[in-house]
Each structure stands twice: as structure tokens, then as C-alpha cells.
LUMLUMLO-748004 format. One line per 8 residues: for each residue x, y, z of N, C-alpha, C, O. Coordinates in steps of 0.2 Angstrom, whole numbers. Layout:
# LUMLUMLO-748004
X:Y:Z:X:Y:Z:X:Y:Z:X:Y:Z ~ ...
***
This chain:
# LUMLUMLO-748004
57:35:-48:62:30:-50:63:30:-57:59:31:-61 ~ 70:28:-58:69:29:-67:76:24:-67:78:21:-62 ~ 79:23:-71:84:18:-75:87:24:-81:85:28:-85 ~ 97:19:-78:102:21:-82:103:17:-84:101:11:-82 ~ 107:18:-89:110:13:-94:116:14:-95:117:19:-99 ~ 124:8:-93:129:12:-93:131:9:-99:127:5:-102 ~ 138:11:-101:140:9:-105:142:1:-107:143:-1:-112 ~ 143:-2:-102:143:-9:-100:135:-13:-102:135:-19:-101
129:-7:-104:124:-16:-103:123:-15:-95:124:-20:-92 ~ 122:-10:-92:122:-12:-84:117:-5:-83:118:1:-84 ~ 110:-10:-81:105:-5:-78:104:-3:-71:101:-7:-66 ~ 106:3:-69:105:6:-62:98:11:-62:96:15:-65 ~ 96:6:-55:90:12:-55:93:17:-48:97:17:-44 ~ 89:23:-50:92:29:-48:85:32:-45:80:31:-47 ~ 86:37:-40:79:42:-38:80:47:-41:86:50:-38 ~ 76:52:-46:78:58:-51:77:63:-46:72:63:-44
80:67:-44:78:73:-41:74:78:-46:75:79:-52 ~ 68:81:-42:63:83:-47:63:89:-44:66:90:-38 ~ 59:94:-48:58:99:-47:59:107:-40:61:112:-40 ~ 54:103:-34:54:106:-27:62:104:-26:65:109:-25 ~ 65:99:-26:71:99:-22:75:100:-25:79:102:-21 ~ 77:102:-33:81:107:-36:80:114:-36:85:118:-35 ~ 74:117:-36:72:123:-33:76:125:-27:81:129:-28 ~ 75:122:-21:78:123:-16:85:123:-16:88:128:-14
89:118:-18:95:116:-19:97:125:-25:102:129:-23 ~ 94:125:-29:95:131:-33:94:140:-28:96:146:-31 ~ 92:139:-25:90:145:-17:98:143:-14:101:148:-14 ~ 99:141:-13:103:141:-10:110:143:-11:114:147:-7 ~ 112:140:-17:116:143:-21:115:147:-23:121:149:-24 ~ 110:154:-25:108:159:-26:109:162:-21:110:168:-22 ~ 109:162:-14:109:166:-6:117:165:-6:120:170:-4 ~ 120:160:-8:127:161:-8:132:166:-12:137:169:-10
129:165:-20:132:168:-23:128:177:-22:130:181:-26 ~ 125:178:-20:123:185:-19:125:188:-13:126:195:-12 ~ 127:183:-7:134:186:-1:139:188:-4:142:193:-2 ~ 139:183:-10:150:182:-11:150:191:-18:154:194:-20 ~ 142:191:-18:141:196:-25:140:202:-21:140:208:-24 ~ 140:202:-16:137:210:-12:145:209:-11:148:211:-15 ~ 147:207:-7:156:209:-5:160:210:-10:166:212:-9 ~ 158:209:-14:164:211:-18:162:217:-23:166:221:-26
156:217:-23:154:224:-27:156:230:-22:158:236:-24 ~ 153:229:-16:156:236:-9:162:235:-11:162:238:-16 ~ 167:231:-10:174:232:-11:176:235:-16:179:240:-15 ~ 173:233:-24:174:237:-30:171:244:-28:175:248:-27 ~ 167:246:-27:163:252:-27:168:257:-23:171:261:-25 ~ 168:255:-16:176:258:-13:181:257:-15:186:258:-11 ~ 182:255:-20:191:255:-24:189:262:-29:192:267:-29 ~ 184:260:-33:180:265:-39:181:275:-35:182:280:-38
180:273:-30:177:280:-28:182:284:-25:183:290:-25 ~ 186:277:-22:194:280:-22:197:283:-26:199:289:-25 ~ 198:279:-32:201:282:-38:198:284:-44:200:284:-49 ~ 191:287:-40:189:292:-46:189:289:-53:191:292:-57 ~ 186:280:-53:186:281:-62:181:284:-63:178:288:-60 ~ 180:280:-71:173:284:-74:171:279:-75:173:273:-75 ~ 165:281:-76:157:278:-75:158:269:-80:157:263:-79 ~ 160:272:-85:161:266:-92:167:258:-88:166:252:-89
171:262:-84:175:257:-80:170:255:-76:167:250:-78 ~ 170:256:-73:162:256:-66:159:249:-70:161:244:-68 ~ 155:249:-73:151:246:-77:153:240:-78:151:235:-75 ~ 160:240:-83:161:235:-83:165:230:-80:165:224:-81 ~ 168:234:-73:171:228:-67:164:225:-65:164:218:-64 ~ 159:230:-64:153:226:-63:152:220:-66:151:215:-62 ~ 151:220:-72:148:215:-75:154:208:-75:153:202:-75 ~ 161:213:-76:163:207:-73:163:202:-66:162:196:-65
164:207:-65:162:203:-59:155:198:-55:156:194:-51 ~ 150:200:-58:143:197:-60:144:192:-63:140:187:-62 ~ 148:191:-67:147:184:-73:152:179:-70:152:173:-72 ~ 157:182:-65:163:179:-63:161:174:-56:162:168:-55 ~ 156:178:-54:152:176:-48:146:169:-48:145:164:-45 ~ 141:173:-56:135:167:-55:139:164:-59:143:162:-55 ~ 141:162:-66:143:158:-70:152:154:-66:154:148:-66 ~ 154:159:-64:160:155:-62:157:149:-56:159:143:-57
154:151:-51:152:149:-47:149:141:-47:149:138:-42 ~ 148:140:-55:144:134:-55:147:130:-59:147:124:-59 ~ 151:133:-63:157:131:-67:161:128:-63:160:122:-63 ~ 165:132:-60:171:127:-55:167:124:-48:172:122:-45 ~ 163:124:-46:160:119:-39:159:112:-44:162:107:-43 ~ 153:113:-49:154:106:-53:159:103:-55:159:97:-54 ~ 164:106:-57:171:103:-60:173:99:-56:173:93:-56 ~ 174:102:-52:177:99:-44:174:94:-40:176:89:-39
169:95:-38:166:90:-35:161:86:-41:156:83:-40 ~ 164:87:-45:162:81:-49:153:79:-50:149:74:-50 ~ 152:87:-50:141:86:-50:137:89:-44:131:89:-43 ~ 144:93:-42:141:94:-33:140:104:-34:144:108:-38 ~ 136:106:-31:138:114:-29:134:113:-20:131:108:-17 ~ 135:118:-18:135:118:-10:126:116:-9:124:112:-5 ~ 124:119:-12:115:119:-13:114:110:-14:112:106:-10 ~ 117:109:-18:116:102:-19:119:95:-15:117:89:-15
124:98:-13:129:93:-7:123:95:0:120:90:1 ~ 121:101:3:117:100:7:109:97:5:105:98:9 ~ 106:94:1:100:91:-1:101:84:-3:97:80:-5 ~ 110:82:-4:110:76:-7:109:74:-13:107:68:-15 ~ 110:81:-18:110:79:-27:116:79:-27:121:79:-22 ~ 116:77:-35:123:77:-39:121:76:-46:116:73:-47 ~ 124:79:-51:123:78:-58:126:73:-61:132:72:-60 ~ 124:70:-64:128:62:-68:128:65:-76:127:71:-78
130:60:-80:128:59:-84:124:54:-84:123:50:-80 ~ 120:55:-93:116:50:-94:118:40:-92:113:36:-91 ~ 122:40:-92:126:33:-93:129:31:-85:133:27:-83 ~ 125:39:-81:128:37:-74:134:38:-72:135:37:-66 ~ 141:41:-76:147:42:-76:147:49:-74:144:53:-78 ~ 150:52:-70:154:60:-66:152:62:-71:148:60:-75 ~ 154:69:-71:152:74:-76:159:77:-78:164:76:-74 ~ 160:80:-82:165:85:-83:169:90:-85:169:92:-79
171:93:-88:173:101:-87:167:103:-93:163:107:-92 ~ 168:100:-99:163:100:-104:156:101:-104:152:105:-107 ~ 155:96:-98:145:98:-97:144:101:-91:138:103:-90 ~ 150:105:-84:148:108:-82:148:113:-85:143:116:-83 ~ 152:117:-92:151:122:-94:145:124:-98:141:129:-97 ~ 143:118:-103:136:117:-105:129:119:-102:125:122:-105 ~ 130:117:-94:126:117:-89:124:123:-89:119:126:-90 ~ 129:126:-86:129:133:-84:131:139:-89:132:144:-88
131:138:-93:128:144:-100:123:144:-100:120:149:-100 ~ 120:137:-101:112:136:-104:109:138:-98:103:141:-99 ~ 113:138:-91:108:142:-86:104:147:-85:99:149:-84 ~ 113:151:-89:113:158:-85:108:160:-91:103:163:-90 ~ 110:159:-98:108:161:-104:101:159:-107:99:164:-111 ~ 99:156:-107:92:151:-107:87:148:-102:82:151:-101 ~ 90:143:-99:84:141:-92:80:146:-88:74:146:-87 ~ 85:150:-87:84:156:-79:86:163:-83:88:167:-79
85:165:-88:88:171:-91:82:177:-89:76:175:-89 ~ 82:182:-88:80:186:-86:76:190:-93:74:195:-92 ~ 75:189:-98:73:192:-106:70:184:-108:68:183:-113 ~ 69:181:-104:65:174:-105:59:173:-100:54:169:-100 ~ 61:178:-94:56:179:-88:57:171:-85:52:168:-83 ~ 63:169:-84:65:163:-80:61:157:-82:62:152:-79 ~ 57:156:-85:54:152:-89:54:147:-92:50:142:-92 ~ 60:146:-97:60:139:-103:62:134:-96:60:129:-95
67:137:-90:70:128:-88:65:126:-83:63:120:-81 ~ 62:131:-81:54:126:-77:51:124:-83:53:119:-86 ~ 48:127:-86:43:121:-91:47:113:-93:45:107:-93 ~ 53:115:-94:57:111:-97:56:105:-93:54:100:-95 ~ 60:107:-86:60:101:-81:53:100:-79:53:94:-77 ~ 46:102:-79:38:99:-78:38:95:-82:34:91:-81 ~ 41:94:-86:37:92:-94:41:86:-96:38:82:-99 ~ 49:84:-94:52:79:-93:50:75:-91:45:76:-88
51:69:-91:51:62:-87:56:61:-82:56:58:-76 ~ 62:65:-83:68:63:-80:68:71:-76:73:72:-71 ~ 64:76:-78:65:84:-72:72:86:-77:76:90:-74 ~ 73:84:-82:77:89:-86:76:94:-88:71:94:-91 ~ 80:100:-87:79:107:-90:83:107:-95:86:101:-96 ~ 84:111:-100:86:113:-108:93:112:-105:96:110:-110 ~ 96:113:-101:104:115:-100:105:104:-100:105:101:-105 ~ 104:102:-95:103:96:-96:100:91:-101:103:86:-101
96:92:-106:98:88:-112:102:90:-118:103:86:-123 ~ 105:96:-118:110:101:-121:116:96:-121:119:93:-126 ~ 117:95:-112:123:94:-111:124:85:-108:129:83:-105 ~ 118:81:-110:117:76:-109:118:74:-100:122:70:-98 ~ 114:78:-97:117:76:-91:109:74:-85:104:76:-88 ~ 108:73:-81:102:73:-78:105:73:-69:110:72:-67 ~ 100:75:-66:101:78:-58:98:71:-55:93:68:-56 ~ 103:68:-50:100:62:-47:100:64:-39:103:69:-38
97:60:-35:96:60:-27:101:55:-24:99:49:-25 ~ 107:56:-20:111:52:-19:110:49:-13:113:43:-11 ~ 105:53:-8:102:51:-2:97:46:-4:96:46:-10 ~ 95:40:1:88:35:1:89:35:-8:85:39:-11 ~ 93:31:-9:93:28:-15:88:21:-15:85:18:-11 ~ 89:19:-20:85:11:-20:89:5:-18:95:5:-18 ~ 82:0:-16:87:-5:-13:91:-9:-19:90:-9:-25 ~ 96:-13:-16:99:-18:-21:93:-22:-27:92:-27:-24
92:-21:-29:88:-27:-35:87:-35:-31:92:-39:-30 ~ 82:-37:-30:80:-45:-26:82:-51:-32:81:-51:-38 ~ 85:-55:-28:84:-58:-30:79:-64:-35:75:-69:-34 ~ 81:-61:-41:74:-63:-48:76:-69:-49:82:-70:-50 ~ 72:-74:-49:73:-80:-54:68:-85:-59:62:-83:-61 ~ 69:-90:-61:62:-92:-63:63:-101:-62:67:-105:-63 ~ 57:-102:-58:59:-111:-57:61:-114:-62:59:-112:-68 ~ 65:-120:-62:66:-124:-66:63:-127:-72:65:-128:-78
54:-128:-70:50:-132:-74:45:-126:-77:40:-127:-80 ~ 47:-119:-75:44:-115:-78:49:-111:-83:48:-105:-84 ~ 54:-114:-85:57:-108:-89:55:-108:-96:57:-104:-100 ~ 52:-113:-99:51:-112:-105:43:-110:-107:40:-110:-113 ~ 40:-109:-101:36:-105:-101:37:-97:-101:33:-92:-104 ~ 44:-95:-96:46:-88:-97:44:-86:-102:40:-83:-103 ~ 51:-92:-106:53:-88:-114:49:-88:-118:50:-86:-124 ~ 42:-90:-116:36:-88:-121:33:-82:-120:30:-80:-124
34:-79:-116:29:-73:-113:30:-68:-116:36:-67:-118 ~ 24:-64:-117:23:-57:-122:25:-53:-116:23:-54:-110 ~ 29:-48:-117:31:-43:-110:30:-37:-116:31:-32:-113 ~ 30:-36:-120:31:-29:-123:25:-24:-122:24:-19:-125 ~ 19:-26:-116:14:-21:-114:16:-20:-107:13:-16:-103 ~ 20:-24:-106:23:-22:-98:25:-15:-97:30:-14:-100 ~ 22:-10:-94:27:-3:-93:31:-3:-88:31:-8:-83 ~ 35:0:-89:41:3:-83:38:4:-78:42:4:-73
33:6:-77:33:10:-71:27:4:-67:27:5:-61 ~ 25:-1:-67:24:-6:-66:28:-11:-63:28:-13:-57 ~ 34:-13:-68:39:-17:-66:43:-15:-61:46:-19:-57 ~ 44:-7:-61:47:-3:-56:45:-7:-51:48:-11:-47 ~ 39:-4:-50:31:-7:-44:35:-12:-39:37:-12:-34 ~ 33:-15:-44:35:-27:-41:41:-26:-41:44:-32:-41 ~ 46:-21:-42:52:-23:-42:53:-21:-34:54:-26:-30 ~ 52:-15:-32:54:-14:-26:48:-16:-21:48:-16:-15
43:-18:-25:39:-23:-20:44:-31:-15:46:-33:-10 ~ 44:-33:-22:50:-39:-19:56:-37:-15:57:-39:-9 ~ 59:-32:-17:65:-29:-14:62:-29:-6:66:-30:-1 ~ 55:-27:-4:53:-25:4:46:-29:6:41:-29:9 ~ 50:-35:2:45:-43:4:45:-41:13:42:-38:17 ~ 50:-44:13:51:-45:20:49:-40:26:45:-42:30 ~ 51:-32:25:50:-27:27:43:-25:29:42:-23:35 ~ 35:-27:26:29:-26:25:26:-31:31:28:-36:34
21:-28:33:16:-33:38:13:-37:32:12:-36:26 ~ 13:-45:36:11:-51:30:3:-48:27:2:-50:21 ~ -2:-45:30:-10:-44:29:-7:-39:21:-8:-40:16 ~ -4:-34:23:-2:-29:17:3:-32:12:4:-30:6 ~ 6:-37:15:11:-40:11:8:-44:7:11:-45:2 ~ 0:-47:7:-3:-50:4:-5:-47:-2:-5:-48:-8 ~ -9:-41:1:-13:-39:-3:-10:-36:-8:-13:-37:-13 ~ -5:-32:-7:-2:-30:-10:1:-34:-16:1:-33:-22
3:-39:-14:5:-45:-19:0:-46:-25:1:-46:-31 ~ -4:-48:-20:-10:-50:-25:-12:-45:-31:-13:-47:-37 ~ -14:-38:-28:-13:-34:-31:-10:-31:-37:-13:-29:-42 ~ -4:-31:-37:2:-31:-42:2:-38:-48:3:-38:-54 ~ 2:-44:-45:0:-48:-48:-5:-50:-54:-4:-54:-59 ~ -10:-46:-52:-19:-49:-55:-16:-41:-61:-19:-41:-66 ~ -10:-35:-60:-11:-30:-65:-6:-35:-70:-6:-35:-76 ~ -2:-37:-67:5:-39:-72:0:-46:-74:1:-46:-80
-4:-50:-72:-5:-54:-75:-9:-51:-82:-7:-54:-87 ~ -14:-46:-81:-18:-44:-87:-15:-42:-93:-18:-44:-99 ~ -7:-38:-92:-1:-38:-96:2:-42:-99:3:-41:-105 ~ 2:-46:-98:8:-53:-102:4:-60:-102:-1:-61:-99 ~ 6:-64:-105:2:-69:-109:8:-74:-111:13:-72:-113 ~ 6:-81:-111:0:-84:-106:0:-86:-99:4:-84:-96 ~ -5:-89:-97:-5:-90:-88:3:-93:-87:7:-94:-91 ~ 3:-94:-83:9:-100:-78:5:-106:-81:-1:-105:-83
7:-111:-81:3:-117:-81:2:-121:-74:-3:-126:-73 ~ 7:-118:-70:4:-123:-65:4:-117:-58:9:-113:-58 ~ -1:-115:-53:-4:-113:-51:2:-108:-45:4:-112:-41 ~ 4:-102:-45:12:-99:-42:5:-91:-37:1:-87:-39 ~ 11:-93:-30:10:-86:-27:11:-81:-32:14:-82:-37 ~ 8:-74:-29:11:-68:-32:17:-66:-31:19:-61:-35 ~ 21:-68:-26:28:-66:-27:33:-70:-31:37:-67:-34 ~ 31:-75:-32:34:-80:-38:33:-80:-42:37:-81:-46
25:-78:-44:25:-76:-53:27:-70:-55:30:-69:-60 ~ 26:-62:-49:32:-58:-52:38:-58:-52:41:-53:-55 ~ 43:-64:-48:50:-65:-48:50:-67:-55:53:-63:-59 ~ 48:-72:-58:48:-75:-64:48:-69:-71:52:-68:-75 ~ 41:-66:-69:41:-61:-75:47:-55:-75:48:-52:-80 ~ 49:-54:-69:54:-49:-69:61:-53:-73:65:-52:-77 ~ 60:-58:-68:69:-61:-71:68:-63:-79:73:-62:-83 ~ 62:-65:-82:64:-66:-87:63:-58:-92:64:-58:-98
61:-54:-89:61:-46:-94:68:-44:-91:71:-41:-95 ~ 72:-46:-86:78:-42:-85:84:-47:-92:89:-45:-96 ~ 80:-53:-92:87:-57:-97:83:-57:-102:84:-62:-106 ~ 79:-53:-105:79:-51:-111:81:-44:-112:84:-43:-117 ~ 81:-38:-108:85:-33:-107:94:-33:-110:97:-31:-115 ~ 96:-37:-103:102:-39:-105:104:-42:-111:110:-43:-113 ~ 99:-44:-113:100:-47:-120:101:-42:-128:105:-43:-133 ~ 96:-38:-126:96:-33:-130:101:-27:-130:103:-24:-135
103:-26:-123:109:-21:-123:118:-22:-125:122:-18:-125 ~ 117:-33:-124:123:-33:-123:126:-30:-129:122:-28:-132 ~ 132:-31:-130:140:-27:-136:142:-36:-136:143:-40:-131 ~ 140:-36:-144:144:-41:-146:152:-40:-146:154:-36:-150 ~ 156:-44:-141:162:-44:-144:163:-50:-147:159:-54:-148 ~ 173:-52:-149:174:-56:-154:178:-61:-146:181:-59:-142 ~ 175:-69:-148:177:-72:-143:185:-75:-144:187:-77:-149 ~ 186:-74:-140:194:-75:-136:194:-81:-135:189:-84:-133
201:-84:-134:203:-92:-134:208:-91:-129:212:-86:-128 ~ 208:-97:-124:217:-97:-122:212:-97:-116:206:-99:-116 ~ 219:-94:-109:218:-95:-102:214:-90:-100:210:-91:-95 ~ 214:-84:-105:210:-78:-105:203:-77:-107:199:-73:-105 ~ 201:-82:-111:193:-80:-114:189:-79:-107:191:-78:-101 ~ 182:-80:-111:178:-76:-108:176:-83:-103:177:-89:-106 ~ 173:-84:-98:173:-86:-92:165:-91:-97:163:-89:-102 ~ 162:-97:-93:157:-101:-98:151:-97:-95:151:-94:-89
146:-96:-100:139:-93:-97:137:-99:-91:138:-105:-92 ~ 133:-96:-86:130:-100:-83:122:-99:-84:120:-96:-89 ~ 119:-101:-79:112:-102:-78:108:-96:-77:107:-94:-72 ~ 106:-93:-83:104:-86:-80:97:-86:-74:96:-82:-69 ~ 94:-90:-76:90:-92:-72:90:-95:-65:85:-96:-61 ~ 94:-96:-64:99:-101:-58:98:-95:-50:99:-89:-51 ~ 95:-97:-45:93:-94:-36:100:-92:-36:104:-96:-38 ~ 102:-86:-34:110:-85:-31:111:-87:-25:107:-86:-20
115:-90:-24:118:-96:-20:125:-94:-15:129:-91:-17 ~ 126:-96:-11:132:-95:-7:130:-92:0:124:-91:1 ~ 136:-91:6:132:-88:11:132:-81:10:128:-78:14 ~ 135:-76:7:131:-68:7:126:-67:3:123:-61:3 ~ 122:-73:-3:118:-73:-5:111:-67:-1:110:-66:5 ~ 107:-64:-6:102:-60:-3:96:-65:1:98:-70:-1 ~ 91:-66:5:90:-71:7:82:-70:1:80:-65:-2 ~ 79:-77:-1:72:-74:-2:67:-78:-1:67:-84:0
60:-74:-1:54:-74:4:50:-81:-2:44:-83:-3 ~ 54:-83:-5:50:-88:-10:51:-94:-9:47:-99:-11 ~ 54:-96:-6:55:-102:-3:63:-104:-8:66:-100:-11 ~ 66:-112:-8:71:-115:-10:68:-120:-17:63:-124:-16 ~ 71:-119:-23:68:-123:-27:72:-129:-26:77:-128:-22 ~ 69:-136:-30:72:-140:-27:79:-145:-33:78:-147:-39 ~ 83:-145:-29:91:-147:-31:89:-150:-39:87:-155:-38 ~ 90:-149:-45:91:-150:-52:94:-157:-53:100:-157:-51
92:-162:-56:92:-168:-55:99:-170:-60:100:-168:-65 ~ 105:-174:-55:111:-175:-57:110:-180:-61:105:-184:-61 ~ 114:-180:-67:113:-186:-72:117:-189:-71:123:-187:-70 ~ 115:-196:-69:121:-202:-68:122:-207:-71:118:-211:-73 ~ 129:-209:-73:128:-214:-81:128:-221:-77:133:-222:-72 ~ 124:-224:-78:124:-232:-76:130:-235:-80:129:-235:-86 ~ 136:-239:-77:138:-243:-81:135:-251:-85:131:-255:-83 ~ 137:-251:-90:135:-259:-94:134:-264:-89:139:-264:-85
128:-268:-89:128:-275:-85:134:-278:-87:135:-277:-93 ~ 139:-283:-83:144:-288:-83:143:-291:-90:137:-288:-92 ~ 146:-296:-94:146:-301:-98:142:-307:-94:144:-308:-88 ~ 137:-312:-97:137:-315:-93:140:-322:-95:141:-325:-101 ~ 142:-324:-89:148:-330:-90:145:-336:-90:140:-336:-86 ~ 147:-342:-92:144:-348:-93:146:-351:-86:151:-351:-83 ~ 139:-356:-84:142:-360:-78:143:-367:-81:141:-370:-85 ~ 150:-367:-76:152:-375:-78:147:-377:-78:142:-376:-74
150:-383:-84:146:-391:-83:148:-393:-77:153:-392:-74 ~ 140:-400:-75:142:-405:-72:142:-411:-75:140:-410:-81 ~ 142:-417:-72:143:-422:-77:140:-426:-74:139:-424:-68 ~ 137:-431:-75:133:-437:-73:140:-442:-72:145:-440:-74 ~ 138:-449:-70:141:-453:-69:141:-457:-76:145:-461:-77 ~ 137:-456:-82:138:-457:-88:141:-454:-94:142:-456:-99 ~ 142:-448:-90:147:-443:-94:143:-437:-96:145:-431:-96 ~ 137:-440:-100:132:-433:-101:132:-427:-95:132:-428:-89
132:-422:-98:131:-416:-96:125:-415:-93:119:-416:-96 ~ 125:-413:-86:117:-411:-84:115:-404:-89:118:-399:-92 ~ 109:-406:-89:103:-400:-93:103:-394:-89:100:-394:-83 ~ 105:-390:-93:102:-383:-89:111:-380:-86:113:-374:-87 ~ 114:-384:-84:121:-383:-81:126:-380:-85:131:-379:-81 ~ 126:-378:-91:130:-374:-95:127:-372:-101:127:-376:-106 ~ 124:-367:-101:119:-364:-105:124:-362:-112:122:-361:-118 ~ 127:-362:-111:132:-358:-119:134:-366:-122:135:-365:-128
134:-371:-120:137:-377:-121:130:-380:-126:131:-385:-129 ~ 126:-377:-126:119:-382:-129:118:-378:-136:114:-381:-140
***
């Protein structure tokens, strides 16, 4: 599993296709192109022998035709199908670019130079683009970070991202947390652990939790303050490294006035809500406490007097009168 980054501030996780399945993906398209390379060299050879060229002509239809085959071959499949050759349409790749966006006539040509001339080169003994891709993070061969591009798995991709949040009376504890010992390959972990809360037998679903937990807990600092399942304290740690993420990737732009500006931030923190919401295994935090303005008590008004039969005012009978 690995992460893009598009041009937007928008992280997509992706499954890298690694080495065994581009190997094969790459047989394939070599079995194709050495059909379409054996038919058409019979065909030249009996055109050749027809007309009696010479040897120096001979040669070089060849080679043309050899360079027309393996290099055209990968050139125009990529262009077209936008990252696809037949090898790879049947195994379910495709080539992106780094940022996740199609590919285009530029880096399929990069690709495939770098292929025929370097990765797989026959005076290099096919060697630089396997080391290259063993040696990668991402199974990049030399034609690939050339042409900034990487091989992804468009089959059993990952699931949508869960539902992250952080409760209410814990967010300022978030935003204290050290995460910069967190690795990726961890958070990956508890990311698609939550995504397949639901999916797991509850005995594995425990342990597993706990599990991931007790490593992410050793990582970041300091505790929760008040006592959280393990799917709730890695909700929390993830949601708050995802809105520091987003934080760091966004593009300042210049704010806009009028009917048009930019829409108000909300709650990043905030459970997503409505009914196509994702559902989640954490339970419902509870309703955020509406602030209600008490109006001013009345003025209070004086009670008439009464009067005695001697005129005096009874006592107590009009308190503002005294």
C-alpha cells in the first residue's frame, strides 16, 4: 500500500504493483510482440528474396522493423489506453503518474526508451530495471523515475478511508500529540484495520485492536486522559495526523468575497453525518451542547399601595414608596 499526492492536497491510497506481477504483465507483452515480430519478418524475408535485394537492405528493414515492433508497441498501447498495454489490461495495471493523473504521450515515450535502452537492454544483461524496481519503495524501474511515473494495481484496490474522528472533549488533547515517530506503514496498518472493523470475527477483532494500539500507543505522546477502546484511540490518532497532513499539503490561495467565496470551514473533527454516511463501529458521540441565551428577568414593578382607614399606607404594600 503506498500514497499519492495529487495536485489538489488530496491523498489517495493506491496498491503498487511489484515486481512478480509486472514480470508477468511484461511476458506477455513480449509473447505478443514476437507473434506480431515473427510475421512480419517471414513476410519481409519473402518480399527480400523475391526481389533479390542485398544483404545491407535486408538488415536494415530488419531493424526497422524490430524497433517498429518492441518500441512502437509500447509507445502507442500506452498513449491510447492511457497506461494500459495488453500484459497489463489483462493483470489489472496501469501506469499513472506520480500525482495519480493518466499518463501521456511524453512519459509513454520516456518509459519506453528507457526500456528498450537501459532497464532491459541486452549490453546491460537486463539488469539496471530489476535492481532498480527490488530496491524501490514504490517497484520503480529507472524508465519510471526518469519519467516520473509509477505502476499501480487497478484490481482489489483499497477500501474507501473510515470514518476518522476525534471526540469532542478529546480534541485538545489531539492537538497536542507528538505523531512525527508514527511511520506509514503502521498508520497504513490501523487505517485499513478500521476500514474492516466490521468484516473481522469480534475474538480477532479484539486482539488485533489491542494489538495495534499498545504499538501506536508507544509512538505518540501523551496518553488519552480519559480511558478509550482501541478503535477509538486509533480513530483519533489517525484523524488528527490526517488534519495535520491536510494541513501541510494545503495551497494557500487569496480569499474571495461575494456570492462566490470559499464556502465557511467546518468541524474538521465533526462524525460524518446524514444517511449515506459510512456507518462506524465506535459508537455515536453525544449531541455538542447548544448555547441558549437566557432573556433578562422582567423589571420588577411596584405593588400598589393599600390604605388603612387612617390614610397611612400599609407596610410592606409598595416597596418603592418607602
Amino acid at each position: 500500500m503506498s500514497q499519492l499526492v495529487t495536485g489538489e492536497a488530496v491523498v489517495l491510497q493506491v496498491r503498487i504493483a511489484r515486481m512478480p506481477t509486472r514480470a508477468l504483465a511484461c511476458a506477455i507483452d513480449v509473447i505478443i510482440q514476437m507473434m506480431v515480430l515473427s510475421g512480419l519478418i517471414g513476410l519481409l524475408f519473402g518480399f527480400l528474396i523475391g526481389e533479390q535485394a542485398s544483404e545491407a537492405l535486408a538488415i536494415a528493414l530488419v531493424t526497422i522493423v524490430v524497433l517498429l515492433v518492441v518500441v512502437g508497441y509500447r509507445l502507442v498501447m500506452e498513449t491510447l489506453t492511457r497506461g494500459r498495454t495488453i500484459g497489463k489490461l489483462v493483470l489489472g495495471l496501469k501506469v499513472v503518474r506520480d500525482d495519480g493523473s493518466s499518463i501521456r504521450f511524453r512519459h509513454a515515450l520516456v518509459r519506453t526508451l528507457m526500456w528498450f535502452f537501459v532497464d532491459f537492454a541486452p549490453w546491460f544483461a537486463a539488469s539496471p530495471g530489476i535492481v532498480a524496481s527490488l530496491m524501490n519503495k514504490q517497484g520503480k524501474r529507472i524508465g519510471d523515475m526518469v519519467a516520473g511515473t509509477v505502476v499501480i494495481r487497478e484490481r482489489h484496490q483499497a477500501m474507501a478511508s473510515p470514518p476518522l474522528f476525534v471526540p469532542a472533549h478529546l480534541v485538545t488533547w489531539a492537538q497536542s500529540l507528538e505523531l512525527s515517530q508514527l511511520p506509514d506503514e503502521l498508520a497504513n496498518t490501523a487505517r485499513d484495520y478500521l476500514a474492516r472493523f466490521t468484516e473481522l470475527q469480534p475474538a480477532a477483532r479484539a486482539a488485533l485492536g489491542e494489538t495495534l494500539g499498545h504499538r501506536v500507543a508507544q509512538l505518540t505522546a501523551p496518553a488519552p486522559p480519559t480511558p478509550m477502546i482501541a478503535p477509538a484511540f486509533l480513530s483519533a490518532v489517525l484523524a488528527e495526523r490526517r488534519r495535520r497532513e491536510l494541513i501541510r499539503l494545503a495551497v494557500i490561495r487569496p480569499v474571495t468575497t461575494g456570492p462566490f467565496g470559499p464556502a465557511p470551514t467546518t468541524n474538521q473533527y465533526a462524525v460524518p453525518a446524514g444517511p449515506f454516511a459510512p456507518p462506524s463501529p465506535y459508537g455515536v458521540l453525544p449531541p455538542e451542547p447548544v448555547p441558549t441565551f437566557a432573556p433578562p428577568p422582567p423589571a420588577h414593578e411596584p405593588t400598589p399601595a393599600t390604605h388603612n382607614a387612617q390614610g397611612w399606607a400599609t407596610p410592606g404594600s409598595n416597596q418603592s414608596g418607602w
